[in-house]
Legacy VTK file of the C-alpha trace (Angstrom):
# vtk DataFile Version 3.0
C-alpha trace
ASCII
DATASET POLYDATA
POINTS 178 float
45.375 6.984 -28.902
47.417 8.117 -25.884
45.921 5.973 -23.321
47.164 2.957 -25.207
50.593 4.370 -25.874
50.655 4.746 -22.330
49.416 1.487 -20.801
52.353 -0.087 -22.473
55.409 2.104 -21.058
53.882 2.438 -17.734
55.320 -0.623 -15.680
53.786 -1.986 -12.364
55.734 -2.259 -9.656
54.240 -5.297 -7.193
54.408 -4.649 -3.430
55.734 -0.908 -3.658
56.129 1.232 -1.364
54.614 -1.676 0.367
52.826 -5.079 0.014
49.823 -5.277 -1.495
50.357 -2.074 -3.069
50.713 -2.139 -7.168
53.041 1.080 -8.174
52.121 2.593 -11.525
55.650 3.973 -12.687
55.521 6.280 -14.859
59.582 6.663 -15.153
59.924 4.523 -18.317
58.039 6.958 -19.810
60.530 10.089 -19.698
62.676 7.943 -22.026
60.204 8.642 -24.707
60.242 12.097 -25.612
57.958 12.084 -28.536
55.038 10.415 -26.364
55.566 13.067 -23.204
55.094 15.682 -25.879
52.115 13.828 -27.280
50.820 13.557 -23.455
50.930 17.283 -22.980
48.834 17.826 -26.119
46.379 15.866 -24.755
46.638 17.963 -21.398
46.268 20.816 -23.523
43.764 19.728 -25.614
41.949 19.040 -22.929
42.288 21.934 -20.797
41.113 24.553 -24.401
37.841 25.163 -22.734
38.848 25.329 -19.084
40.126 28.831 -17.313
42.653 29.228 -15.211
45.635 31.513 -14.268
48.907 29.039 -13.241
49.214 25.423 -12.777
50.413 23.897 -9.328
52.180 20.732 -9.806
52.620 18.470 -6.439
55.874 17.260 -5.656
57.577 14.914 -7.002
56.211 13.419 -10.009
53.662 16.066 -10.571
56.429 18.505 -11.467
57.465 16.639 -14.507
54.148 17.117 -16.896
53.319 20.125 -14.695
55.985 22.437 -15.689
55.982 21.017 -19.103
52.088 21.890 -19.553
52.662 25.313 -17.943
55.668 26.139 -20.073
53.538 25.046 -22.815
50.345 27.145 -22.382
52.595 30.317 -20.915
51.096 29.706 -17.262
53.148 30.230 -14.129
54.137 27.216 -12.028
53.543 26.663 -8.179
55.696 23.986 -6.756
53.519 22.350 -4.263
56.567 20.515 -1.876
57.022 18.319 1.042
57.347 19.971 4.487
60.563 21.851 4.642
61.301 21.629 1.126
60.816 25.355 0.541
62.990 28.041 1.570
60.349 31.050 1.922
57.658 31.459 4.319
54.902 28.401 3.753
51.751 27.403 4.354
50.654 24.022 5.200
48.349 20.960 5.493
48.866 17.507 7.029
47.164 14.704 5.455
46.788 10.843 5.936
48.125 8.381 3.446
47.574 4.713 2.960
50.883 4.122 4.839
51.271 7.122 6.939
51.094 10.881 7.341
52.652 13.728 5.498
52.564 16.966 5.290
52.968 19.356 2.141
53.522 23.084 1.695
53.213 26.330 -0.635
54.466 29.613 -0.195
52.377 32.026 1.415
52.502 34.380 -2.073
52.452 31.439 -4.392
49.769 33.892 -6.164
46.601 36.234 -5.379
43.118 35.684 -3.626
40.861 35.062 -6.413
43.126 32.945 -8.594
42.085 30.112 -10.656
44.427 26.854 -9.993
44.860 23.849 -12.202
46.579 21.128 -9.702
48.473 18.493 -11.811
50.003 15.155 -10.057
51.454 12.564 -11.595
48.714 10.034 -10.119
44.803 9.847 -8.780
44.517 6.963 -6.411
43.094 7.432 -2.425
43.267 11.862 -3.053
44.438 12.487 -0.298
47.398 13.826 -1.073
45.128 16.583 -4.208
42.479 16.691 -1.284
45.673 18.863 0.822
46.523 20.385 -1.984
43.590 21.704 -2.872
42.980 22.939 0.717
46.483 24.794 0.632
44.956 26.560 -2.636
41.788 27.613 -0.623
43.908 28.780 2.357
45.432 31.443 0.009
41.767 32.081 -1.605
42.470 30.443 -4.625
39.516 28.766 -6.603
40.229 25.182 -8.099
39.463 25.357 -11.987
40.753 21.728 -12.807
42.772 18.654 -12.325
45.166 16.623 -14.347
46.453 13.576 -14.081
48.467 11.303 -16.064
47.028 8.209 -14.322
43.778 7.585 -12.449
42.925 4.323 -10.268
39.206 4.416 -10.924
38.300 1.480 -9.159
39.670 4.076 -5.643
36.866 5.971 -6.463
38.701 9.032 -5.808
37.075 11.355 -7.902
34.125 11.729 -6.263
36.575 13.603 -2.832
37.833 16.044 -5.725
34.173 17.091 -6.776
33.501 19.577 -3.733
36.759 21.625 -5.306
36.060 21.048 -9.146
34.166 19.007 -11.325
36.737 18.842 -14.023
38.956 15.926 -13.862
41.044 15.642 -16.589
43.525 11.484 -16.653
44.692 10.258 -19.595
45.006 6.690 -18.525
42.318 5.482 -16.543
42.160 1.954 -14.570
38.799 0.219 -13.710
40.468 -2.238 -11.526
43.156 -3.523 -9.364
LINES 1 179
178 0 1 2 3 4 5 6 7 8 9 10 11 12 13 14 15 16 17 18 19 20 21 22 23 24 25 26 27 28 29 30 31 32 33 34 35 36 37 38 39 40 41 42 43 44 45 46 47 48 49 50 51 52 53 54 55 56 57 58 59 60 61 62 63 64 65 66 67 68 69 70 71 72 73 74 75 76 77 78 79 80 81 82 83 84 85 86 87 88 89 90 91 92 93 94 95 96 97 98 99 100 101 102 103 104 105 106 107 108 109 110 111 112 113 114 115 116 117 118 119 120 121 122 123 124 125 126 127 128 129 130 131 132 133 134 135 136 137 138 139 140 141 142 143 144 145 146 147 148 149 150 151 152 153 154 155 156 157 158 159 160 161 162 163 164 165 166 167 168 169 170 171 172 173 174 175 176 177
């Protein structure tokens, strides 16, 4: 099963980006070609009954299995970036983290009013950075069909700020606690 394949290249990274924090790093895991291919069948296998039009991956780590997933199911990718990261005309939303604030951005034609957005990221844990995302996608009257995520922190209870967007929450490893 993929979960297990995972759990065992995914290292944890003690008091990162700051103590008390436990960084799931999901880096070892690009050295292992045959099991990122294997993750994006699951991704794909779980998406077969879900509709949507392109897949936004959030920057950075969200990029990695986003493109991958939209190059595999012929979907167009929206890079979802840190502020000032983009060269055309963006939109924008500011968000709190658990050590700060950011902001993130899309362009202003990413894609049409009416669209149906898968958001990937690379991790669930607080949602506040999906929660922004998401609200950049509404901002261009885009509807949120899914999300995916390589890693959830269940024990966050994060899922439950995603639900207002979309119901369908799609994390191939999942963590029940700290």
């Amino acid at each position: 099963m993929i979960e297990e394949k995972l759990k065992t290249i995914i290292r944890d990274i003690h008091d990162f980006p700051k103590p008390g924090i436990v960084f799931k790093d999901i880096t070892p895991l690009l050295q292992h070609p045959e099991i990122v291919a294997e993750a994006v069948e699951a991704f794909a296998d779980g998406l077969k009954d879900v509709e949507f039009d392109v897949i936004a991956g959030i920057e950075s780590r969200g990029f990695l299995f986003g493109f991958l997933l939209a190059q595999k199911l012929n979907k167009p990718f929206i890079p979802i970036r840190k502020q000032g990261k983009l060269p055309f005309h963006c939109i924008s939303e500011s968000y709190k983290l658990e050590y700060g604030q950011a902001t993130i951005e899309m362009h202003e034609d990413a894609f049409l009013p009416g669209t149906k957005v898968l958001v990937h990221d690379d991790l669930l844990a607080t949602g506040g950075t999906v929660v922004a995302a998401s609200k950049l996608i509404e901002k261009l009257g885009g509807e949120i069909a899914a999300y995916c995520f390589v890693i959830s922190l269940d024990f966050l209870n994060s899922a439950g700020r995603l639900s207002r967007f979309s119901e369908n929450v799609i994390s191939l490893v999942r963590y029940q606690e700290e």
